[in-house]
N, C-alpha and C positions, 0 to 999 in steps of 0.2 A: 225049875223055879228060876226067877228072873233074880240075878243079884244085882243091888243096887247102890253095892258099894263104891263105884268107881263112880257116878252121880256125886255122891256124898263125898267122898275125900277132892272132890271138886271144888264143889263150892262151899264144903266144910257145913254142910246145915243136913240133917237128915230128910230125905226126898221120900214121902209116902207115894203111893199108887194112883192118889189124887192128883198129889202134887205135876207128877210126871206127865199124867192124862190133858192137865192144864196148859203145862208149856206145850205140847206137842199137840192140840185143836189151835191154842195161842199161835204157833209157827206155822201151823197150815192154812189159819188163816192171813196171815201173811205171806206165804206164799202167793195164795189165790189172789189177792190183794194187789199183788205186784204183777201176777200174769195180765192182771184186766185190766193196769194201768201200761202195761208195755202194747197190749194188746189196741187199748185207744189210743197212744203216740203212732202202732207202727202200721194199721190197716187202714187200706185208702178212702173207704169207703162210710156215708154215716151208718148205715145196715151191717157192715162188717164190724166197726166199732160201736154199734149196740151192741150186736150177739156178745162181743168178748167180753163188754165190761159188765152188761146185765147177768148172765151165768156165772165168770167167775168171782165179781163183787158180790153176790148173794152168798155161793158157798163161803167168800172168806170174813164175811161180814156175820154169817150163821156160825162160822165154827168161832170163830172170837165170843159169838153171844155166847155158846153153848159149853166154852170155856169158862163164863162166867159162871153158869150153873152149874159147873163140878165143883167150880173151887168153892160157893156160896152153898149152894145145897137146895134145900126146897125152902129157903125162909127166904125173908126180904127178897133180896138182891138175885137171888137163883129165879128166882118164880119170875124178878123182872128181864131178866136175858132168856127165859121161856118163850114170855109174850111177845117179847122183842124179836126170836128166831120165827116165831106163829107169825107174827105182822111183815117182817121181811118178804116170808114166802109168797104170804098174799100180796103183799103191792109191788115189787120190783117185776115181777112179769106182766103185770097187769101197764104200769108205769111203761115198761121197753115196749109193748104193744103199742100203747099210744102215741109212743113216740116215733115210732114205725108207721104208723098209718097215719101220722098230721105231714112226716116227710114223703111220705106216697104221695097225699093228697095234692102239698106241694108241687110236687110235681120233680124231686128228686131223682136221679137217675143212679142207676148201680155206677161201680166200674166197670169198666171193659165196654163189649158187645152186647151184654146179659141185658135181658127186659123183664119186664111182669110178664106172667102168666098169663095169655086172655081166658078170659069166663067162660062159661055158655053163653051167656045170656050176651054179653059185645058181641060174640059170633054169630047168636042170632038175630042183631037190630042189623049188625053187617053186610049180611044175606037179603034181607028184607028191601 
């Protein structure tokens, strides 16, 4: 069994199992938070700085919501950091997607040597 007295003579308030659950999605979403925001300052690339900020901005942005619903429960406020983690899911990939393919279209290049991938289909008007 977890004791949770050294919590408590902390901050002098008693910390349920709720409580605890909340700071610790709360700090991991901060974590993640800050890995997507080091990760857009320190990668060269706009492809490299999607991936990092779209992946880890969704998990930290999901566990803050999902902090909401521990601490709130299934009434009001819980059920809106629900929808909130449901509607993240769905549009931040969809969103980095199109943000990835209007900088393709562009005509954005990687860093380095790296290129796109050719198709079939380039390979076969190429031949032709």
């Amino acid at each position: 069994m977890i004791n949770f007295n050294f919590f408590s003579t902390i901050l002098n308030y008693p910390l349920s199992l709720q409580d605890l659950l909340t700071i610790t999605f709360v700090l991991l979403g901060c974590f993640f938070l800050s890995v997507g925001t080091i990760g857009l300052l320190r990668l060269p690339d706009v492809y490299n700085r999607l991936h990092a900020t779209s992946k880890s901005t969704t998990l930290g942005a999901a566990s803050i919501f999902f902090s909401g619903f521990l601490y709130y429960g299934f009434e009001g406020m819980g059920l809106t950091s629900l929808v909130g983690v449901f509607f993240l899911f769905l549009t931040a990939p969809t969103g980095s997607h199109m943000i990835a393919r209007a900088a393709q279209k562009m005509g954005v290049d990687f860093f380095g040597d790296i290129s796109w991938p050719i198709s079939s289909s380039t390979k076969n008007k190429k031949t032709k």
